[in-house]
Structures are given as structure tokens and as C-alpha cells.
C-alpha positions as a printed Julia matrix, in Angstrom:
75×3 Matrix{Float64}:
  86.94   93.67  112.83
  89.22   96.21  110.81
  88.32   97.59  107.82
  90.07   95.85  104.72
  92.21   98.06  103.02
  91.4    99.9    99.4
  91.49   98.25   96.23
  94.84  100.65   94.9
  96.4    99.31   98.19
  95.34   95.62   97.89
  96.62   95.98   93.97
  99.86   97.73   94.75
 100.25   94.88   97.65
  99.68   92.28   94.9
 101.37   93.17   92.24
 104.91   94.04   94.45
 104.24   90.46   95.76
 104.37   88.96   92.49
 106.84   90.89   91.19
 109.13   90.12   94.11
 108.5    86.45   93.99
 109.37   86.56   90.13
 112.65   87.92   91.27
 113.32   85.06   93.81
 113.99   88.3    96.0
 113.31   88.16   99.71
 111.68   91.09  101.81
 115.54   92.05  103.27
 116.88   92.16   99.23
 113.75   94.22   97.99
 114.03   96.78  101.4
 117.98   96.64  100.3
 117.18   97.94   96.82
 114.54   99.88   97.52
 116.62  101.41  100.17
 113.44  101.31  102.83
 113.58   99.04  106.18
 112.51   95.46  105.72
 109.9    96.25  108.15
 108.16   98.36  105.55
 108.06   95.68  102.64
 106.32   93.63  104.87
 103.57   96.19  105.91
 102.88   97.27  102.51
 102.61   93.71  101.16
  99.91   92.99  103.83
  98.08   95.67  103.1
  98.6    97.01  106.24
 100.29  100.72  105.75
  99.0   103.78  103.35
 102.73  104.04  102.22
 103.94  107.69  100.9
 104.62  108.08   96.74
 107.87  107.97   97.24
 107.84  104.8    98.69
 105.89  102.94   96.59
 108.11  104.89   93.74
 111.12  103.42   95.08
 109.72  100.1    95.86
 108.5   100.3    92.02
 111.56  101.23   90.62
 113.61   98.67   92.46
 111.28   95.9    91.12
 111.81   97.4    87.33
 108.01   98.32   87.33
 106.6   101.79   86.24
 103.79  103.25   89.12
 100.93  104.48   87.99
  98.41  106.91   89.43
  95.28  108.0    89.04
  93.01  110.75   90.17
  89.19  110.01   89.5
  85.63  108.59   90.12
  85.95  105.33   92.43
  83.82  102.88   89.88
């Protein structure tokens, strides 16, 4: 059985899920915006890719949310 992803990823997955759905927007018009293949939307909502900062900074900026980023103990 695969490892579940970490928390940041899980979060980031969540939060661009809700954000999305708050938008009415589907994968194709977030990858659109976001200028990223729809492919990827769907991979980093299920948790399933460790996507690069400047994805998730695109993806961010095309939902109208900051992205924030920590370096520190894992409590």
C-alpha cells in the first residue's frame, strides 16, 4: 500500500479543491488559467504529484489565493 502523501501536500490539495469548487471552475478552466495541463490539476488535487513552486504559485495565483511557505520543525 503507498505511502499517503504529506500533510503541506494533502493541505495544498484541499484547499485548491475548495477554492476551485467556490469558483464553479472545472479542472480544464483552472489548468486554462493557471496555464498548466489539465492533467496536472488533477494530480495535484489527489495528492498524487510533489508539484514544483512555481506550479503551485501559478495554480495559487489563478485561484486569487496567496501561497505560503514554510521552512521548520515538522510538529
Amino acid at each position: 500500500m503507498p505511502r499517503p502523501p504529506p500533510r503541506p501536500v494533502r493541505h495544498c490539495a484541499t484547499a485548491g479543491l475548495q477554492r476551485r469548487t467556490e469558483l464553479g471552475w472545472s479542472h480544464a478552466e483552472l489548468a486554462r488559467c493557471a496555464r498548466t495541463p489539465q492533467s496536472v490539476i488533477a494530480r495535484l488535487e489527489n495528492s498524487l504529484t510533489l508539484s514544483s513552486a512555481r506550479t503551485l504559485l501559478r495554480v495559487a495565483t489563478a485561484l486569487g489565493q496567496l501561497l505560503r511557505t514554510a521552512i521548520g520543525d515538522a510538529a
